[in-house]
MIGUZA-714157 format. One record per residue (C-alpha): residue number from 1; chain; residue in one letter; x, y, z. Coordinates in Angstrom, 3 decimals. Last residue first. Example, Ala and Ser with C-alpha at 12.3 -4.5 7.8 and 13.67 -1.06 7.14 Angstrom:
R   num   chaine   residu         c1         c2         c3
R     2        A        S     13.670     -1.060      7.140
R     1        A        A     12.300     -4.500      7.800
This chain:
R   num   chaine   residu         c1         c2         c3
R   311        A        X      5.291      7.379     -6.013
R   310        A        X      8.111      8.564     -3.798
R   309        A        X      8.017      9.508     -0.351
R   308        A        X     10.565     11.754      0.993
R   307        A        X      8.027     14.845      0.636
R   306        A        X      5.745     13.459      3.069
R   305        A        X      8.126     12.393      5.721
R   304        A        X      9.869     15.908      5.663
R   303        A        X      6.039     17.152      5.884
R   302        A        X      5.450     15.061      8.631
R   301        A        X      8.434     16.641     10.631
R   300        A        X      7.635     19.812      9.662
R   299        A        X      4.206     19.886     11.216
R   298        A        X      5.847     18.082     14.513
R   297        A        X      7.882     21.252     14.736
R   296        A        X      4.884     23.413     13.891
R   295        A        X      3.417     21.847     16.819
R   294        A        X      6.127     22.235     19.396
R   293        A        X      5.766     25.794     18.651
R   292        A        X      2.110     26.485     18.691
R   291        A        X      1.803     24.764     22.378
R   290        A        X     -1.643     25.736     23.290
R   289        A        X     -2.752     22.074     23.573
R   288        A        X     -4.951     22.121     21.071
R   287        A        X     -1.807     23.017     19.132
R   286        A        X      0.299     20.223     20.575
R   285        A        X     -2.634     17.482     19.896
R   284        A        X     -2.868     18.443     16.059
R   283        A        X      1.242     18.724     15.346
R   282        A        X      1.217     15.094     17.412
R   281        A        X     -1.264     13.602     15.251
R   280        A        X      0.694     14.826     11.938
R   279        A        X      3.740     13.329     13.554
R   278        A        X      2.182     10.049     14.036
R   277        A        X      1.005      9.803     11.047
R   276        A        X      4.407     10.992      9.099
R   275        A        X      6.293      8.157     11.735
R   274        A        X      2.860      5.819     10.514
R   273        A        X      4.699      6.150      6.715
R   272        A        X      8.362      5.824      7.442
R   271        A        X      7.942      2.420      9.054
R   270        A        X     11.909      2.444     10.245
R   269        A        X     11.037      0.174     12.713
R   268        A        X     12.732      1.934     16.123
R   267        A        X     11.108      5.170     14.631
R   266        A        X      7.338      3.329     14.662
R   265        A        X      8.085      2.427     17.898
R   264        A        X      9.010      5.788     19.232
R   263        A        X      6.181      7.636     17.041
R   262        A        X      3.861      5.041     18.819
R   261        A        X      5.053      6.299     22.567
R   260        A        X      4.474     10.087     21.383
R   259        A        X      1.541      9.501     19.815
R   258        A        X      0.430      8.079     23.383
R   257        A        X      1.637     10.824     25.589
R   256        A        X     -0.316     13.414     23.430
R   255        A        X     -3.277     11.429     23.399
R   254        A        X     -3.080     10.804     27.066
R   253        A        X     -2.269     14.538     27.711
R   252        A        X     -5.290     15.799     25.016
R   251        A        X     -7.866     13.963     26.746
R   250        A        X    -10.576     15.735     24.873
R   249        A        X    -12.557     12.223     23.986
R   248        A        X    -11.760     13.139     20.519
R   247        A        X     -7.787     13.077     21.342
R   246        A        X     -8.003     10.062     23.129
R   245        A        X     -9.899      7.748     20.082
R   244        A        X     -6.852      9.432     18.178
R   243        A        X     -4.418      8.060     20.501
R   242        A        X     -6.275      4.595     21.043
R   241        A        X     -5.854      5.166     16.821
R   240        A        X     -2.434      5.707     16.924
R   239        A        X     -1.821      2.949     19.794
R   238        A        X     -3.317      0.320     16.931
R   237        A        X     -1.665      0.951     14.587
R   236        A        X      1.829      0.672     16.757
R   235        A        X      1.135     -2.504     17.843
R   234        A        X      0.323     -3.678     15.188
R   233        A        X      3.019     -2.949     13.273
R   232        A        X      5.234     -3.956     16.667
R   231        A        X      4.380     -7.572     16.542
R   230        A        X      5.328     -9.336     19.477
R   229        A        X      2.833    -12.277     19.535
R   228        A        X      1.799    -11.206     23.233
R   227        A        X      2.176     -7.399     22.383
R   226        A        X     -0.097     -7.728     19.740
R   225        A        X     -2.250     -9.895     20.818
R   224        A        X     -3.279     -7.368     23.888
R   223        A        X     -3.045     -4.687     21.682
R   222        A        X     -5.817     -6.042     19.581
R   221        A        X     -8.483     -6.424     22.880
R   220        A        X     -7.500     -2.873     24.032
R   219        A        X     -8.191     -1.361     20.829
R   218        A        X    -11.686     -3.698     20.506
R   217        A        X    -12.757     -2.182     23.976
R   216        A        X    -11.503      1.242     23.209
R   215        A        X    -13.920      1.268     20.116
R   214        A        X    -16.895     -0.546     21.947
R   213        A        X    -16.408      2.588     24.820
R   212        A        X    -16.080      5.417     21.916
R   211        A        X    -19.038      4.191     19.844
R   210        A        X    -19.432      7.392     18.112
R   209        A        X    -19.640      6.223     14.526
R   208        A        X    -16.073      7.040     14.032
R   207        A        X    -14.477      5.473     17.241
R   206        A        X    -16.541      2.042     16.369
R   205        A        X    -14.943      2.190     12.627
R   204        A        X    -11.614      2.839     14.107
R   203        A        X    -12.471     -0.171     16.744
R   202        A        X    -12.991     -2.783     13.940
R   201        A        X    -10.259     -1.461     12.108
R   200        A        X     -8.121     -2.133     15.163
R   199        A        X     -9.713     -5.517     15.957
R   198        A        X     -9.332     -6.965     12.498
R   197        A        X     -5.508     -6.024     13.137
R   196        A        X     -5.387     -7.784     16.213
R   195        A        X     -6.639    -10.915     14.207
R   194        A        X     -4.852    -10.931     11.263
R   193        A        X     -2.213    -12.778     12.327
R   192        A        X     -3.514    -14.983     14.600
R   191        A        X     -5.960    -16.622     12.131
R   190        A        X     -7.814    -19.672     13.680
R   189        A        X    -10.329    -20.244     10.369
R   188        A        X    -13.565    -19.598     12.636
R   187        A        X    -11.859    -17.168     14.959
R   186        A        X     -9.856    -15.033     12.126
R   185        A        X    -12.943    -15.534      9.736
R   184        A        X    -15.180    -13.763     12.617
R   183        A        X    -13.013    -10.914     12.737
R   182        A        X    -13.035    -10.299      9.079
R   181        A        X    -16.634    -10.380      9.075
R   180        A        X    -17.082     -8.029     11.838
R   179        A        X    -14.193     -5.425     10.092
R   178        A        X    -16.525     -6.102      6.881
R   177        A        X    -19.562     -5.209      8.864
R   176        A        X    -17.627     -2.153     10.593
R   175        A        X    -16.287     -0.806      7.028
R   174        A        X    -20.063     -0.886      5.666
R   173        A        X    -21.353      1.592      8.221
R   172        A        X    -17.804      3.305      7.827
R   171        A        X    -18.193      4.055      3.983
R   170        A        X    -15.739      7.418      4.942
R   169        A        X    -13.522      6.267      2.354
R   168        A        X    -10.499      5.559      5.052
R   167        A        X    -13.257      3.487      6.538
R   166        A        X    -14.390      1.784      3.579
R   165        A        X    -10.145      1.150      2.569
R   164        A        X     -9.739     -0.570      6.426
R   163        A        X    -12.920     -2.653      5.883
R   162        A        X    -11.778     -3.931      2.362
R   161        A        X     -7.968     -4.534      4.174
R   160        A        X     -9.685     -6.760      7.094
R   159        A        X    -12.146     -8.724      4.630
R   158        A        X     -8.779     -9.448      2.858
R   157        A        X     -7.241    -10.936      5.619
R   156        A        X    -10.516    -13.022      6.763
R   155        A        X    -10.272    -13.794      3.217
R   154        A        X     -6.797    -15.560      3.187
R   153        A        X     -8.018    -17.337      6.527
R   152        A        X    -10.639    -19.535      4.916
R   151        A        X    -11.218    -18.309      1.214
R   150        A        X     -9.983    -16.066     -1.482
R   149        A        X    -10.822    -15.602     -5.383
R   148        A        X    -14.078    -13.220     -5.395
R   147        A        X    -11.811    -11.032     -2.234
R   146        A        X     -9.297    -10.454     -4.273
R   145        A        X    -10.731     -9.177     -7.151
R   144        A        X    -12.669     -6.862     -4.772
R   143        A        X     -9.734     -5.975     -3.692
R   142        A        X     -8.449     -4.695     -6.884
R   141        A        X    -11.346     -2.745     -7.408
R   140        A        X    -11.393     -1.093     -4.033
R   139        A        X     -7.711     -0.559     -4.860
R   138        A        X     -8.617      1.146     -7.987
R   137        A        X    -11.483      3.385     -6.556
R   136        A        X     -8.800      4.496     -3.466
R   135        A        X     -6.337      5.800     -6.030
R   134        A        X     -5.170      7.662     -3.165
R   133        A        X     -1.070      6.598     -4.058
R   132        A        X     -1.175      5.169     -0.333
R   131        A        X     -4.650      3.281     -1.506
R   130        A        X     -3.233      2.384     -4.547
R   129        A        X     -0.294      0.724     -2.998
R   128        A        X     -2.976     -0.950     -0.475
R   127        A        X     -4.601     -2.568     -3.131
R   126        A        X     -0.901     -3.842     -4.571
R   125        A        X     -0.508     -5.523     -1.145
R   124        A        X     -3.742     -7.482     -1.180
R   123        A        X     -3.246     -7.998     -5.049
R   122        A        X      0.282     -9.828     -3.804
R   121        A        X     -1.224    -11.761     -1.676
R   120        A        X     -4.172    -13.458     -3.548
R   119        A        X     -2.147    -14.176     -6.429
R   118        A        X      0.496    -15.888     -3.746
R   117        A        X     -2.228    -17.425     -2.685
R   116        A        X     -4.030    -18.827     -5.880
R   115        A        X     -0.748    -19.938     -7.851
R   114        A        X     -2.260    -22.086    -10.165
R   113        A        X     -5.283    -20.885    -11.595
R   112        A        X     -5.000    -17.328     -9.942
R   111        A        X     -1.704    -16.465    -11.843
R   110        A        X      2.180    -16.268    -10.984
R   109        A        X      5.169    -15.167    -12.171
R   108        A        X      4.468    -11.838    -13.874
R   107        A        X      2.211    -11.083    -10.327
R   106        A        X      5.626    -10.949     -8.467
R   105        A        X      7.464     -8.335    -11.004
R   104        A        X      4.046     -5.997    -10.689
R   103        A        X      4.005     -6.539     -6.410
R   102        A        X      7.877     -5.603     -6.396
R   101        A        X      7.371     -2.705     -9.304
R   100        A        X      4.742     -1.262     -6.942
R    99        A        X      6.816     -1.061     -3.652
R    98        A        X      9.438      0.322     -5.317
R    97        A        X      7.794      3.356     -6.651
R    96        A        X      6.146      3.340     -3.726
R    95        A        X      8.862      3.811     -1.085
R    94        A        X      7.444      5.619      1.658
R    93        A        X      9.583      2.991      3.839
R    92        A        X      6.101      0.529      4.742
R    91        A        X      5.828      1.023      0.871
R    90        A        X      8.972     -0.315      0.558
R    89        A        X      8.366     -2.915      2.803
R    88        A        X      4.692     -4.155      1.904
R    87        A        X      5.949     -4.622     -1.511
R    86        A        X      9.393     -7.152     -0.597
R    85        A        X      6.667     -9.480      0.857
R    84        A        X      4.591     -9.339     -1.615
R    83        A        X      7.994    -10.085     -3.941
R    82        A        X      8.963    -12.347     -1.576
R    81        A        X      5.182    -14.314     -2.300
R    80        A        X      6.342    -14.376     -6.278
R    79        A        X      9.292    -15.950     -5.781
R    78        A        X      7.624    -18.950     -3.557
R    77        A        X      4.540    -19.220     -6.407
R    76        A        X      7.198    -18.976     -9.081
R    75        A        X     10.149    -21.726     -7.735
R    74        A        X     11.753    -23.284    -10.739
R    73        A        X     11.424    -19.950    -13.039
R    72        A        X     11.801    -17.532    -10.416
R    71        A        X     14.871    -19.421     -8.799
R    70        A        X     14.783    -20.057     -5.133
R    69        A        X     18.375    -20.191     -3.119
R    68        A        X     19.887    -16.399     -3.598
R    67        A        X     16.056    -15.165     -3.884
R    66        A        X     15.401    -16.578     -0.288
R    65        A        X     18.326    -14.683      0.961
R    64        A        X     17.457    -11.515     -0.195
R    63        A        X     13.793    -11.959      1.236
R    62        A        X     15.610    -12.746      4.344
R    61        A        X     17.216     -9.675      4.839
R    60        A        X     14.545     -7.454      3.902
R    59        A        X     12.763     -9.245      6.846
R    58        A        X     15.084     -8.732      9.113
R    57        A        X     15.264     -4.516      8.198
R    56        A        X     11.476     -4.538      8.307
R    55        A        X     11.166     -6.085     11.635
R    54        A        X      7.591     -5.224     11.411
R    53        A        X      5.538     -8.099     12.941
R    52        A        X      3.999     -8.778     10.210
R    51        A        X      7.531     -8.438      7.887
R    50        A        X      9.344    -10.669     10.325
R    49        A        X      7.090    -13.424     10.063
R    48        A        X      6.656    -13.208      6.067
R    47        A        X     10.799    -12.788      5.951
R    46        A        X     10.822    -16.103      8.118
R    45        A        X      9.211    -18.573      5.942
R    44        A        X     10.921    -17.141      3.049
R    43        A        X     13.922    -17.868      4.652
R    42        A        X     12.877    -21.284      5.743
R    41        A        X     12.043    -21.975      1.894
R    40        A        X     15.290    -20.971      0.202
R    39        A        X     17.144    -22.986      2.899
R    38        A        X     15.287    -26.150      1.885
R    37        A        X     16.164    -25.329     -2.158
R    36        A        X     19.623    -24.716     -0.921
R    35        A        X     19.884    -27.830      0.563
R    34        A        X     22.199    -29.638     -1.610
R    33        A        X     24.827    -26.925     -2.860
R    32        A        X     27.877    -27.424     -0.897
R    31        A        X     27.222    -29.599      2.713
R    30        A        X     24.580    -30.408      4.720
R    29        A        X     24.411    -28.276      7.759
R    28        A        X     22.697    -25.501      6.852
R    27        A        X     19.862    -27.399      5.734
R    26        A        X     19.175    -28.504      9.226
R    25        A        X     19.294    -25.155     10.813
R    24        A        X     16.870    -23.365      8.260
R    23        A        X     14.556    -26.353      8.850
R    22        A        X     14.867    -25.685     12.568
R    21        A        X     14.630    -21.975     11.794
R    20        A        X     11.606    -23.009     10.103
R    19        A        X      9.621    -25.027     12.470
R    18        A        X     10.387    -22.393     15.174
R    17        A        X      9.032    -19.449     13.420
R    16        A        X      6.038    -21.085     12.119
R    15        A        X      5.376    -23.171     15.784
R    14        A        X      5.933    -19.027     17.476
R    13        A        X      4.090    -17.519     14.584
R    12        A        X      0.389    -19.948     15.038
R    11        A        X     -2.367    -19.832     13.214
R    10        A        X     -1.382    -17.632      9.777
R     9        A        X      2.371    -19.113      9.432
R     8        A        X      0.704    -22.955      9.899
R     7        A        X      1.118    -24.367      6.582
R     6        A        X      4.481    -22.538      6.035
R     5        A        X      5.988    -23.884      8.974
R     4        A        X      4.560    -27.025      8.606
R     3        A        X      5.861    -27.372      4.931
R     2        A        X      9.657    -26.222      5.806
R     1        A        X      9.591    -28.850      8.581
């Protein structure tokens, strides 16, 4: 059960889910010390689920848990993926420091000849480290490494982040082929996951060459799996850029209304870094708005974000 659930974590969540809580279930029942290999698994299982779909406080949780039953020196590859895992949610906290010595103590346990996904996974999330840090050259670099060594529905992941760090670089010509590519490795190589947020870099590239209709078409499209699989990180990337696609269309209520929704969800997650977005968004739309007061108050609120985080 462990194995399916693993196997099919990019395709499909709710078979992932349910194959390891079943696993998680069984193993709990047999008695003292014999399944906690089994039960080391399921959690790890679940803290990847729970981490996409942002239930950072779950998936902290289970990443505890899996390190109580997996050993780093019996268990590496398994180790090293929590520590990924463990990355994404400190930096998802504004947490950097944290988030870096996670992805550096996972890639001590692991290397490319033998451990090629959990390699793969944890340079994904160290790329987007150095993005936060704005050592954008490095995690182009480090994605690039990424990107020689990955295949099937690993790349179409990696295609997603390369496109995300082109746009952010203002390369969005090249961003939207790599958001096409990435979107065409989630159909080919059936991955879920990745798949609403192909669509949202896809769309941000769309918004910033002028395409406002294809933009709005691909945000709608992402939101859609998003709130079918549940998974609020998407969902709220992808309402800040809908917002931001809103605010450059002059529709300053919508955008307004919509920051406002995604700061909500992004609050209810605790993902410190798109609350400083969203606040930031919010400052912009309140002073086109006339309302210099509510703006400075969003202005502070971003900056409180801002100065919490540590690199």
């Amino acid at each position: 059960m462990n194995r399916v659930a693993w196997r099919c974590r990019w395709s499909s969540r709710e078979k992932s889910e349910a194959y390891a809580k079943a696993a998680l279930r069984t193993a709990c029942e047999a008695p003292g010390e014999t399944m906690k290999v089994p039960r080391g698994f399921a959690y790890l299982t679940l803290a990847w689920q729970a981490k996409w779909r942002g239930e950072i406080d779950a998936s902290m949780a289970y990443c505890l848990d899996c390190e109580n039953c997996l050993s780093e020196i019996h268990h590496p590859e398994s180790r090293a993926h929590g520590y990924s895992i463990l990355g994404v949610l400190h930096y998802s906290r504004n947490r950097l420091d944290l988030a870096a010595s996670a992805v550096k103590r996972g890639l001590g346990l692991v290397n490319p000849d033998e451990h090629i996904e959990a390699y793969i996974d944890l340079l994904t999330t160290r790329a987007t480290i150095q993005r936060y840090k704005g050592d954008s050259a490095r995690s182009g670099l480090t994605l690039g490494l990424a990107r020689d060594l990955a295949t099937g529905q690993e790349l179409a992941r990696v295609e997603h982040n390369i496109a995300r760090g082109m746009m952010r670089d203002d390369v969005v010509e090249k961003g939207l082929q790599h958001a096409k590519t990435s979107l065409e490795l989630c159909h080919k190589h059936a991955n879920r996951v990745v798949l609403p947020y192909a669509q949202e870099v896809l769309g941000a590239c769309q918004m910033a060459l002028g395409d406002f209709t294809a933009a709005e078409n691909a945000f709608t499209d992402g939101l859609g799996i998003a709130i079918e699989d549940r998974d609020f990180r998407a969902q709220c990337q992808i309402i800040q850029r809908h917002a931001a696609l809103e605010h450059a269309r002059h529709d300053l209520e919508r955008a307004r209304d919509l920051n406002r929704f995604g700061a909500q969800i992004a609050k209810e997650m605790g993902y410190d870094l798109w609350s400083r977005d969203f606040a930031l968004a919010l400052a912009g739309v309140y002073e086109d708005l006339g309302d210099f007061r509510k703006s400075l108050d969003e202005h502070k609120r971003a900056w409180r974000f801002e100065k919490a985080r540590r690199t």
